[in-house]
C-alpha positions in Angstrom: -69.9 22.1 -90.8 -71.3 24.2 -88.1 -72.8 21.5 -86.1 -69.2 19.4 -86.1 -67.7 23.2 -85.0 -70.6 23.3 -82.1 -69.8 19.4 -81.0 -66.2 19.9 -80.7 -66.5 23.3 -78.7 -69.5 21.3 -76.5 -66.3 18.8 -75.9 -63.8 20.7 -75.1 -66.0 22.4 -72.6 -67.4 19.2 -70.9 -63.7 17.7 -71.0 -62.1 20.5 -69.0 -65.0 20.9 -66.9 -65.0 17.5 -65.7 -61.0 17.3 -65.7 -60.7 20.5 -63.4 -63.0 18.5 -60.7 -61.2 15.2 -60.7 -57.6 16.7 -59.5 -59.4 17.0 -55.9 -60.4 13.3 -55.6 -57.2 11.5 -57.7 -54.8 13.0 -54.7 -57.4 12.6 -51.8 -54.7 10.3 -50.1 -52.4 12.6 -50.6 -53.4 14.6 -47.4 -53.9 11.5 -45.2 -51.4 11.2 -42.4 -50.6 8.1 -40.4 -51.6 7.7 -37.0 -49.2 8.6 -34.3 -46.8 6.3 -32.4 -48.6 6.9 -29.0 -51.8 6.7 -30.6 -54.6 5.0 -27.9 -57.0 2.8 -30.1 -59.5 1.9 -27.5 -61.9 4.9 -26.2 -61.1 5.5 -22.3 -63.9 5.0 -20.2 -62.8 6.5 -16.9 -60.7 9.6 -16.5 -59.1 11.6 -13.7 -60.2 14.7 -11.7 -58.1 16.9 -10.4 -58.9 19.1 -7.4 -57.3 21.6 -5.7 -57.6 23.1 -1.8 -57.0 24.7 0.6 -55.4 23.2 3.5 -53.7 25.5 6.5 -53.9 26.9 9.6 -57.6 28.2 10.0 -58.6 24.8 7.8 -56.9 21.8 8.4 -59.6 19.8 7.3 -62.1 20.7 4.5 -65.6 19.3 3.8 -65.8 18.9 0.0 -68.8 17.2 -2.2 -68.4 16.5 -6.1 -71.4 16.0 -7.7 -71.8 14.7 -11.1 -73.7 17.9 -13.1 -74.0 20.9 -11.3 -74.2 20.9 -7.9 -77.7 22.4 -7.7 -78.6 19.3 -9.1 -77.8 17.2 -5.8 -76.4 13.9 -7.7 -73.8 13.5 -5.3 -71.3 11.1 -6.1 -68.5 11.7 -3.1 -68.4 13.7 0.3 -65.6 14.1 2.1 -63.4 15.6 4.3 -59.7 17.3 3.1 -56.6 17.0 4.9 -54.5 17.7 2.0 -54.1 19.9 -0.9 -55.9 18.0 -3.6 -57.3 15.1 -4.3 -57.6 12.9 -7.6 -60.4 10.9 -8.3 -60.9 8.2 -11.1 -64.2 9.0 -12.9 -66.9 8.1 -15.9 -66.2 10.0 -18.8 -68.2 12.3 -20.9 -69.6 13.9 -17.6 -69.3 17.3 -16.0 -68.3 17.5 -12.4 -68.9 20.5 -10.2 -67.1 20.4 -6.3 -67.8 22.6 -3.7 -65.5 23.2 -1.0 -66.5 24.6 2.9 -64.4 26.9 4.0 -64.1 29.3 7.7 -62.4 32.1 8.0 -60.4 33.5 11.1 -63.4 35.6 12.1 -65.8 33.0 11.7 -67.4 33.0 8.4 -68.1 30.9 6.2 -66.8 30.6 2.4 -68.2 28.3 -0.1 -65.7 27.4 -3.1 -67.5 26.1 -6.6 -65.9 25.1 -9.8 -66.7 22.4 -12.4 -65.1 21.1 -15.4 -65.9 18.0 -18.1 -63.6 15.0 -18.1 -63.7 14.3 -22.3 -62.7 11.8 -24.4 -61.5 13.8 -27.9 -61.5 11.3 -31.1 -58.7 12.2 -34.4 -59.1 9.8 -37.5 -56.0 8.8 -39.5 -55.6 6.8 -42.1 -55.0 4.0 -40.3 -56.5 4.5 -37.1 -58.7 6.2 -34.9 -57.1 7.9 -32.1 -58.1 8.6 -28.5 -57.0 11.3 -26.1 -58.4 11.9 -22.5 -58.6 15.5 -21.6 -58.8 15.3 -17.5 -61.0 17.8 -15.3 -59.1 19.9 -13.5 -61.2 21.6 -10.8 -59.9 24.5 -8.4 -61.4 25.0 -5.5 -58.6 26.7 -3.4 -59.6 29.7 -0.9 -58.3 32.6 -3.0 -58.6 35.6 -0.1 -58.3 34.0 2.9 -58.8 36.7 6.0 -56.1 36.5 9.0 
């Protein structure tokens, strides 16, 4: 009569052990959420970058160089000169850009501006897609303290 008693306690364990960890994968779906209605299904390749500068009085033109890395690397992919604001240019993805802007001031010397920034693909799954969103570089290269 004991062992019977043992068995059926031994059952009772295993049953609600192995019921308490099956809740988790019957309503797995449940948390699932469709993909959205702007959802891009096909991973971007290119990207944009978006630079600022300076343009005015003292520097109505503005050499500039983007380099693909950092710029102590020398992989140079454009150099140019600025005669407006900004500039957007239409580049490979999953890279990091760096720019450096040449700046002179009114008395003559001479300011460097560096930034860099990443232009990145991001990837969400749904349930019934995988989505893609482009995250641009946005690079800042204006003269912050210009002297007059």
């Amino acid at each position: 009569m004991n062992i019977f008693r043992n068995i059926f306690v031994f059952c009772m364990i295993a049953a609600i052990i192995i019921n308490s960890g099956c809740e988790e994968l019957l309503n797995a779906d449940d948390d699932c959420e469709a993909a959205p209605l702007d959802c891009i299904g096909s991973r971007p390749t290119e990207g944009q970058l978006i630079i600022r500068s300076t343009i005015n009085a003292a520097n109505s033109q503005v050499p500039l160089w983007v380099y693909r890395g950092d710029f102590e690397n020398n992989d140079l992919v454009l150099d140019t000169m600025l005669s407006v604001n900004g500039l957007t240019l239409i580049l490979p993805v999953d890279q990091y850009y760096s720019v450096v802007a040449k700046y002179i001031q009114a008395d003559g010397d001479t300011v460097y501006a560096v930034d860099g920034d990443d232009i990145e693909v991001d990837e969400d799954d749904y349930c019934d897609a995988t989505c893609f969103s482009l995250d641009n570089g946005h690079i800042d290269v204006t003269l912050k303290f210009p002297k007059r």
